[in-house]
BAVEX-329552 format. One record per residue (C-alpha): residue number from 1; residue in three letters; z, y, x. Coordinates in Angstrom, 2 decimals, padded with zeros to 5 digits. Layout:
<sites>
i/aa/z/y/x
NUM/ala/Z/Y/X
...
</sites>
This chain:
<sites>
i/aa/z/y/x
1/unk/-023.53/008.18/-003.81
2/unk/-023.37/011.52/-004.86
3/unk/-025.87/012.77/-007.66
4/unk/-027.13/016.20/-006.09
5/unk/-029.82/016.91/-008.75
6/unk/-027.57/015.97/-011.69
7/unk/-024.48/018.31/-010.33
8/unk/-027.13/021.59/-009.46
9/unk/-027.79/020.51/-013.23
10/unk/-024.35/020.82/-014.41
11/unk/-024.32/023.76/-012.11
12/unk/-027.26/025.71/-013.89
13/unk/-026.40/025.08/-017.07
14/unk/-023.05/026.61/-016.31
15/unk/-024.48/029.93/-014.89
16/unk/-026.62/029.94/-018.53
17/unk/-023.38/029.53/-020.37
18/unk/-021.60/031.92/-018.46
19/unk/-024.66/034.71/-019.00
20/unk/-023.31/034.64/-022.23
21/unk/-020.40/036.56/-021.08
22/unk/-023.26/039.30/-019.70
23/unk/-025.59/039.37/-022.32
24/unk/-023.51/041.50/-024.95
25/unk/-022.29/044.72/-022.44
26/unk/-025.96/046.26/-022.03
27/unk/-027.02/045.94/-025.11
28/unk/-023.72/047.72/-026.67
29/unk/-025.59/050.57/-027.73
30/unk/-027.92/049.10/-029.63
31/unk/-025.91/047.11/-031.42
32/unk/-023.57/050.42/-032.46
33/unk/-026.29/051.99/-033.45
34/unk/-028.65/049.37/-035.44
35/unk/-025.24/047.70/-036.98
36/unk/-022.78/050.59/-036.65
37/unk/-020.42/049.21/-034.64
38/unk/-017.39/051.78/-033.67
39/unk/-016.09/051.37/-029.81
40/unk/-013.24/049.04/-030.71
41/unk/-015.56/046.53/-032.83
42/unk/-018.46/046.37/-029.64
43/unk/-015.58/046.09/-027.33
44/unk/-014.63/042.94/-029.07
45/unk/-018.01/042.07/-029.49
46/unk/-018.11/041.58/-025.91
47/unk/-014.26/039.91/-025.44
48/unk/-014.31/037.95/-028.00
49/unk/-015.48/034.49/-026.22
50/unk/-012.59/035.19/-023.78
51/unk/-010.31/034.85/-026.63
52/unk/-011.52/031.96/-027.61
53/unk/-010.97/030.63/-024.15
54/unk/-007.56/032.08/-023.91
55/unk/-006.64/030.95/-027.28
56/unk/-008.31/027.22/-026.79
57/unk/-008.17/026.42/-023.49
58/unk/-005.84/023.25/-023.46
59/unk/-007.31/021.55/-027.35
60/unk/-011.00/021.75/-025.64
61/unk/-009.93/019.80/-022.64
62/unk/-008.23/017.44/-024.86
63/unk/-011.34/016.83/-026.97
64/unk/-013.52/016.99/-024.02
65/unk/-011.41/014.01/-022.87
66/unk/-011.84/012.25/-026.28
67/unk/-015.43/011.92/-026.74
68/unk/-016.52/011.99/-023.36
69/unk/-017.03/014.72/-020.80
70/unk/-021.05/014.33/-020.68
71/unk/-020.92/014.64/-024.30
72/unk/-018.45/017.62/-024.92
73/unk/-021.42/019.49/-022.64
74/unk/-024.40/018.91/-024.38
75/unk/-022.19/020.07/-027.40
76/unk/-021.08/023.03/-025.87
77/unk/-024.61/023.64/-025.05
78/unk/-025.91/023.39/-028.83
79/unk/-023.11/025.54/-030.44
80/unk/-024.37/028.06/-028.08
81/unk/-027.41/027.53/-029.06
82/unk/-026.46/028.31/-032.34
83/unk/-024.64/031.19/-031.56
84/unk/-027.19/033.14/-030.21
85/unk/-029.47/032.47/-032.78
86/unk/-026.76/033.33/-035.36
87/unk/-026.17/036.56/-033.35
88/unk/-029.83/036.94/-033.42
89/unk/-029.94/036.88/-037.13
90/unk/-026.72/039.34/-037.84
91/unk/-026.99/042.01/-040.10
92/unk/-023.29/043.43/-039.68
93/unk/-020.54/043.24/-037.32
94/unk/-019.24/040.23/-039.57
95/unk/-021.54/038.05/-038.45
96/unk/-022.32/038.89/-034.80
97/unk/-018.44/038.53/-034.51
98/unk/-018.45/035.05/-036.11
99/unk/-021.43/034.44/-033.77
100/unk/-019.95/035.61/-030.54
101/unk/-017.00/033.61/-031.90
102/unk/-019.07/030.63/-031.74
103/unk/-020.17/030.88/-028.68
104/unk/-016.86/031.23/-027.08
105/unk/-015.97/027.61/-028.95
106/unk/-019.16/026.33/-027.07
107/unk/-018.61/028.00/-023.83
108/unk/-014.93/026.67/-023.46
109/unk/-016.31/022.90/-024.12
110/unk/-018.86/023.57/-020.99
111/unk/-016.43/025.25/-018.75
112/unk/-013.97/022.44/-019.43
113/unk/-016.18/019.75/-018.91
114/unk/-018.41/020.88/-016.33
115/unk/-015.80/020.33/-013.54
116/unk/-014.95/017.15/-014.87
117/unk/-018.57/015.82/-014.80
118/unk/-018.90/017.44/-011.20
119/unk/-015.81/015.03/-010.18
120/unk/-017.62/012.00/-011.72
121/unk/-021.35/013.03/-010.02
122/unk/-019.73/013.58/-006.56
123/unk/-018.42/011.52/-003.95
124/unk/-014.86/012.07/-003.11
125/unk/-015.79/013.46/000.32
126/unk/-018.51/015.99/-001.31
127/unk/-015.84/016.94/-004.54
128/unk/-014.70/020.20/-002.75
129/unk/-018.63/021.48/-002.48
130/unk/-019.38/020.31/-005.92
131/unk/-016.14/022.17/-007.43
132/unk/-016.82/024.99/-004.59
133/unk/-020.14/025.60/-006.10
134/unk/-019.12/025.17/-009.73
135/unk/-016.37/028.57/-008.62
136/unk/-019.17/030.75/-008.08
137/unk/-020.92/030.00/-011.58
138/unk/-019.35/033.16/-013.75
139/unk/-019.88/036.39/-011.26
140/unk/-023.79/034.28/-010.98
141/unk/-024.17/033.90/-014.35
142/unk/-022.88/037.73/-015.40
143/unk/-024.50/038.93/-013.24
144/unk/-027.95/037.33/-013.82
145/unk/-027.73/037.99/-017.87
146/unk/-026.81/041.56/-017.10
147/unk/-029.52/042.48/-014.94
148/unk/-032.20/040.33/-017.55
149/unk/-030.69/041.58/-020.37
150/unk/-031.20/045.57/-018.77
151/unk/-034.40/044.69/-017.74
152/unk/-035.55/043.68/-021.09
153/unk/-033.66/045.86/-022.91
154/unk/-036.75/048.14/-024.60
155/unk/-037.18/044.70/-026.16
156/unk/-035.00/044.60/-028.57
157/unk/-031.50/043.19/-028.91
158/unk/-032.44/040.41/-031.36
159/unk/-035.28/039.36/-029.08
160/unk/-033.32/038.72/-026.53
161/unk/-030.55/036.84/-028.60
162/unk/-033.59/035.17/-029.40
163/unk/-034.42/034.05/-025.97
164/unk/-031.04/033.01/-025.32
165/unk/-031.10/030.92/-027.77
166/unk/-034.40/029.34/-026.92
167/unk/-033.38/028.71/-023.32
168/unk/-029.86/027.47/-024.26
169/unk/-031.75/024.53/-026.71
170/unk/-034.10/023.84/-023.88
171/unk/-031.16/023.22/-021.38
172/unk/-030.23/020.97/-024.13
173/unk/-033.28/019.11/-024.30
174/unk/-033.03/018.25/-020.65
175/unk/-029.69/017.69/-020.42
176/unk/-028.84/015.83/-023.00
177/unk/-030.89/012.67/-021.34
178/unk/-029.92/012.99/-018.14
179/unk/-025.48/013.43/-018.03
180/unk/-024.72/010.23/-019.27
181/unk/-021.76/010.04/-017.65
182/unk/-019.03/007.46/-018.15
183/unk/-016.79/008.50/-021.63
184/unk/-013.75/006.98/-023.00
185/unk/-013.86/005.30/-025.69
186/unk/-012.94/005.94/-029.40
187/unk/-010.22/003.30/-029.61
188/unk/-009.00/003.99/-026.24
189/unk/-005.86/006.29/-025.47
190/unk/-006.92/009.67/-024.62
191/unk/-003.80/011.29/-024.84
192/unk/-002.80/013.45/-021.60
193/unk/-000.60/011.47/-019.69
194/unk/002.90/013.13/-019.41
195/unk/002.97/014.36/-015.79
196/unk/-000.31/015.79/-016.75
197/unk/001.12/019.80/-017.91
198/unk/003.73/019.38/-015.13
199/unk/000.77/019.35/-012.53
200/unk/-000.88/021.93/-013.58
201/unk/001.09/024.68/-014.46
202/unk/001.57/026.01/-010.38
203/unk/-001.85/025.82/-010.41
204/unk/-002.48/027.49/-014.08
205/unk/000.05/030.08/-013.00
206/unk/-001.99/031.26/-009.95
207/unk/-005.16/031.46/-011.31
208/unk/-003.68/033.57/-014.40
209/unk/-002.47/035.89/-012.07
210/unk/-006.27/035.93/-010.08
211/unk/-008.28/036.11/-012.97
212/unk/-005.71/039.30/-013.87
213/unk/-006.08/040.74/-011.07
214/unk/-010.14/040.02/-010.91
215/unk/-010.65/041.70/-013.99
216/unk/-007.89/044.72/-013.76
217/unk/-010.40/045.65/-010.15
218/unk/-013.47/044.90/-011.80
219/unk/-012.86/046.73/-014.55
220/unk/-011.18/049.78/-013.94
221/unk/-011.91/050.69/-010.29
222/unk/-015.26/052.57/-011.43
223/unk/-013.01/054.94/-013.41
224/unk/-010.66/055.52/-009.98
225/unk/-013.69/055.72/-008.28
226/unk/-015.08/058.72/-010.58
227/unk/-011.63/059.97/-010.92
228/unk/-010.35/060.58/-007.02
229/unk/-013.34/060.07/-005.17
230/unk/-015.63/062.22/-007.33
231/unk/-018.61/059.51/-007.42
232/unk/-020.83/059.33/-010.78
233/unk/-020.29/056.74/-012.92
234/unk/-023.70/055.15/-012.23
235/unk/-022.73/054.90/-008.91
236/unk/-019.09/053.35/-009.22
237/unk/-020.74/050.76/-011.55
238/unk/-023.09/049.70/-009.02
239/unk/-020.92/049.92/-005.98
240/unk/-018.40/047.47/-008.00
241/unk/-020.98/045.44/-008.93
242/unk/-021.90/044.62/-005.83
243/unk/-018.45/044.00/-004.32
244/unk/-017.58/041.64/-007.15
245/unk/-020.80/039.39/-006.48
246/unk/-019.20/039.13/-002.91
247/unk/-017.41/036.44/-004.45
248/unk/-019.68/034.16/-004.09
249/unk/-019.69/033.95/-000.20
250/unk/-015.92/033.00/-000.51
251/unk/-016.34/030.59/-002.34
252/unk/-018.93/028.82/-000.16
253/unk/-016.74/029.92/002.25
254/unk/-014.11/027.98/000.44
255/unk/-016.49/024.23/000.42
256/unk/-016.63/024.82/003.97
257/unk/-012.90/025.48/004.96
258/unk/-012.04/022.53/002.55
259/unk/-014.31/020.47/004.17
260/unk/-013.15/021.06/007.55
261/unk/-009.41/020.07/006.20
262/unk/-007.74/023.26/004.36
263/unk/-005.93/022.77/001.64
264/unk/-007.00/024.48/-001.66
265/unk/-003.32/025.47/-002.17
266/unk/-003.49/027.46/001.07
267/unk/-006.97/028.52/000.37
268/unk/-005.27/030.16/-003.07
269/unk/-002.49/031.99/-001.49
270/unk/-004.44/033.39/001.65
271/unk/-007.02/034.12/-001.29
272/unk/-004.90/035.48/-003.64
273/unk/-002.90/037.45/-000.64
274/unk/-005.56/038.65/001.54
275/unk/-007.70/040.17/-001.44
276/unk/-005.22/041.95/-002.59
277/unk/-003.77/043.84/000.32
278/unk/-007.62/044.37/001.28
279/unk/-008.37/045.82/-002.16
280/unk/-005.17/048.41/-001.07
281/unk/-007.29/050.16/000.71
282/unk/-009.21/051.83/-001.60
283/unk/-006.30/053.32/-003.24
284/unk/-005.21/055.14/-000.17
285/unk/-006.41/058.76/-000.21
286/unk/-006.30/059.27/003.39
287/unk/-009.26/057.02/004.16
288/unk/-012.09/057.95/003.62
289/unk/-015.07/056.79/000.57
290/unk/-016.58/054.25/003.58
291/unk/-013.31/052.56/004.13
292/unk/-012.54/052.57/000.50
293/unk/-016.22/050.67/-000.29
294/unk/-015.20/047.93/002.62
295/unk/-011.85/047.30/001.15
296/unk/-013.32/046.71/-001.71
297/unk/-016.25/044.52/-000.61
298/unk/-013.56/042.66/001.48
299/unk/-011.48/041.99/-001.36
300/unk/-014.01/040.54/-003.46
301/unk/-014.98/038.48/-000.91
302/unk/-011.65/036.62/000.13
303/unk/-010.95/036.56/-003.69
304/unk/-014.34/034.34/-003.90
305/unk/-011.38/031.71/-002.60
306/unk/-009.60/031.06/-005.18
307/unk/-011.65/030.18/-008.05
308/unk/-013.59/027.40/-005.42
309/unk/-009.92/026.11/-004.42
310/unk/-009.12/026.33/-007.75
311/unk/-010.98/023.50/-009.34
312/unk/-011.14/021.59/-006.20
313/unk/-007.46/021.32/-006.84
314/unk/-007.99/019.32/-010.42
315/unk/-009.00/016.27/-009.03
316/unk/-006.08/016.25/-006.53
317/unk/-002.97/017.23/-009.28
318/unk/-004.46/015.24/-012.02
319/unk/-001.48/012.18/-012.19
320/unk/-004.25/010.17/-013.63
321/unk/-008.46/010.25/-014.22
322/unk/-007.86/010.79/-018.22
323/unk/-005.62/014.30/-017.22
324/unk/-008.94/016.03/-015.42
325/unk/-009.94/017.46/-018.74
326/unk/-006.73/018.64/-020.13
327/unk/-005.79/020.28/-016.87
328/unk/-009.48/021.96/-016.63
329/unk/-008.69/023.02/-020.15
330/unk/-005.41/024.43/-019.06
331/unk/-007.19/026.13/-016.15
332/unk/-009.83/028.21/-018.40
333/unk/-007.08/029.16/-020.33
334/unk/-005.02/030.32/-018.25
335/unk/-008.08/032.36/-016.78
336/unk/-008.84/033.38/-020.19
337/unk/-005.97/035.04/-020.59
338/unk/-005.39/036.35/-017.44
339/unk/-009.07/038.09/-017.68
340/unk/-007.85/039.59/-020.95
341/unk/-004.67/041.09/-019.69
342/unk/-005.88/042.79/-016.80
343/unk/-007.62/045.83/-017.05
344/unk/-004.88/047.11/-019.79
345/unk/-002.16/046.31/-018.28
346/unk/-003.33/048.11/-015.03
347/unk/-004.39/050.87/-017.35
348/unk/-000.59/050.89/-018.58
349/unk/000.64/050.54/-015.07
350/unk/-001.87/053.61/-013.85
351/unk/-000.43/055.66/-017.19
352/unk/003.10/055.17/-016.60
353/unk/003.47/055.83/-012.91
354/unk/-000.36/056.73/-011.14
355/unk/-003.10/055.17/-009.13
356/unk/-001.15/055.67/-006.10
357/unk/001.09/053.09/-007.31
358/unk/-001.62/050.35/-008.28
359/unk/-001.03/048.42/-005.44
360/unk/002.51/047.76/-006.10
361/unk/001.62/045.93/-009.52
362/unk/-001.56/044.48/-007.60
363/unk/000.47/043.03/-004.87
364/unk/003.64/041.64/-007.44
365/unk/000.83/039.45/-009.14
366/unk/-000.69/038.60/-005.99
367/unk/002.62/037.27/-004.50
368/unk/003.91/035.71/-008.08
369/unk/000.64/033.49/-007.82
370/unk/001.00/032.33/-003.91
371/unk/004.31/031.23/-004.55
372/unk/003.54/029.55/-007.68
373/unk/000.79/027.09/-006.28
374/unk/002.99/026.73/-003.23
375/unk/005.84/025.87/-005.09
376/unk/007.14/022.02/-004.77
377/unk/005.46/019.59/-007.21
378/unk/007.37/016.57/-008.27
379/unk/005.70/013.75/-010.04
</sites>
């Protein structure tokens, strides 16, 4: 029987841990000028848990695997925890680095086991929901830190690192009871099985390449917006930020289509595909601003796909129960890295050639990660 309450648990706590990926980016000038951060030292500030990920991805899901997936979540919940109260407490950019540091370490451990305990909570026949709903829990989690975090920002950043904090142990407190979900023993052999890498590199491979391309429209298509189509930056911001929260309806899109009998790996490559010549649109200066906005929205939307089909996929490519962990830990890697190499390299792109071109690099990645998850598998 599947455990609803206990996976919208797992689910919550994963939108609080991804928050911490929104908290830093309002409060950016208050940090620069309280601490004296330059540009370069707030802008790691802010990407510095994606490091971590990229840098940590496939040791977490290892661990996660070794002590127990129930347990490697309530850690991840108390080193962020500590984190934010460590950020909370910084007097220099030494220290809030070394805090947002932290927090990346405890973020990874949640990421990588909260599909795993998902997979355990959920019948087989409700696994693509769970996992579905699971895809949606960064652009919900950013999304809700940023717009708390602007709210309250009059209140002072180290209040709110504060609050973090205080809602992070709390999760803790409530959690910590209730996922006691099956763990493998000390003494037993937790080493990833052999096939387990081979699995999951089609998959890692596509969801680099979405997570690059993700971030590269996220975060550079309010300066193309200001640049060629003359909006104000306010306005780019918001109009992005509402077409990347689109997400979410493809990835309940995604449960649904799974559940009616679609393959994730088809799910990815329409995903990855579809988004992508969508987002094409608003490069093309002969539409129109109205067009441009749709393409966008669009985009966004059908991109909502992947990340759903994604981690449905885990369960499916995982030779064996004991490679769910690793391969999630491959996954957020590869995401993590991904995320980090997209908006410069379509900066790069942009600067060697123009925007006009954009959609040439936009629609190489796209295709590189549809063939790559459709690519034969052997065992």
């Amino acid at each position: 029987m599947t455990e609803w309450p206990r996976v919208l648990l797992v689910y919550g706590i994963g939108v609080l841990a991804a928050g911490q990926l929104g908290i830093v980016p309002p409060l950016v000038p208050a940090l620069q000028g309280e601490l004296g951060l330059s540009l370069a030292t707030a802008g790691a500030v802010v990407s510095l848990m994606t490091l971590v990920g990229g840098l940590l991805g496939l040791p977490a899901g290892a661990f996660a695997e070794r002590i127990g997936h129930g347990r490697a979540f309530c850690l991840g919940l108390l080193v962020m925890a500590l984190a934010a109260g460590l950020c909370a407490m910084a007097q220099d950019a030494a220290v809030l680095l070394a805090g947002r540091a932290l927090a990346g370490a405890g973020y990874l451990l949640v990421v990588v086991a909260g599909p795993s305990l998902l997979a355990t909570l959920a019948q087989p026949r409700h696994q693509p929901i769970a996992l579905s709903l699971w895809g949606t829990f960064v652009p919900v989690g950013i999304a809700i830190a940023g717009i708390a975090t602007a709210g309250f920002a009059e209140s002072g950043w180290r209040t709110i690192f504060t609050v973090d904090a205080a809602l992070l142990a709390a999760a803790l407190v409530v959690a910590a009871p209730i996922l006691r979900a099956p763990s493998i023993p000390h003494d037993a052999d937790w080493r990833m099985p052999p096939g387990a890498l081979r699995a999951a590199l089609p998959l890692a491979v596509s969801f680099f390449c979405f997570a690059l391309l993700f971030l590269a429209l996220a975060g550079m298509l309010p300066a193309y917006l200001v640049e060629r189509r003359d909006m104000t930056p306010a306005t780019a911001g918001r109009i992005v930020a509402v077409a990347t929260a689109l997400g979410i309806a493809g990835s309940v899109a995604a449960a649904w289509l799974m559940h009616h009998g679609m393959t994730p790996r088809r799910l990815i490559a329409v995903g990855l595909a579809a988004s992508t010549v969508a987002a094409i649109l608003a490069f093309r200066p002969e539409f129109g601003v109205p067009v441009s906005i749709t393409g966008l929205a669009v985009s966004f939307a059908i991109g909502g796909l992947v990340p759903a089909a994604s981690f449905a996929s885990v369960p499916r490519l995982a030779p064996g129960p004991r490679a769910i962990g690793p391969i999630n830990g491959v996954l957020a890697q590869a995401g993590s890295l991904g995320s980090l190499a997209g908006p410069p390299v379509l900066a790069l792109w942009v600067q060697l050639t123009s925007w006009a071109w954009a959609p040439a690099l936009l629609l190489g990645v796209a295709a590189v990660g549809a063939i790559a998850i459709n690519a034969p598998q052997k065992r």
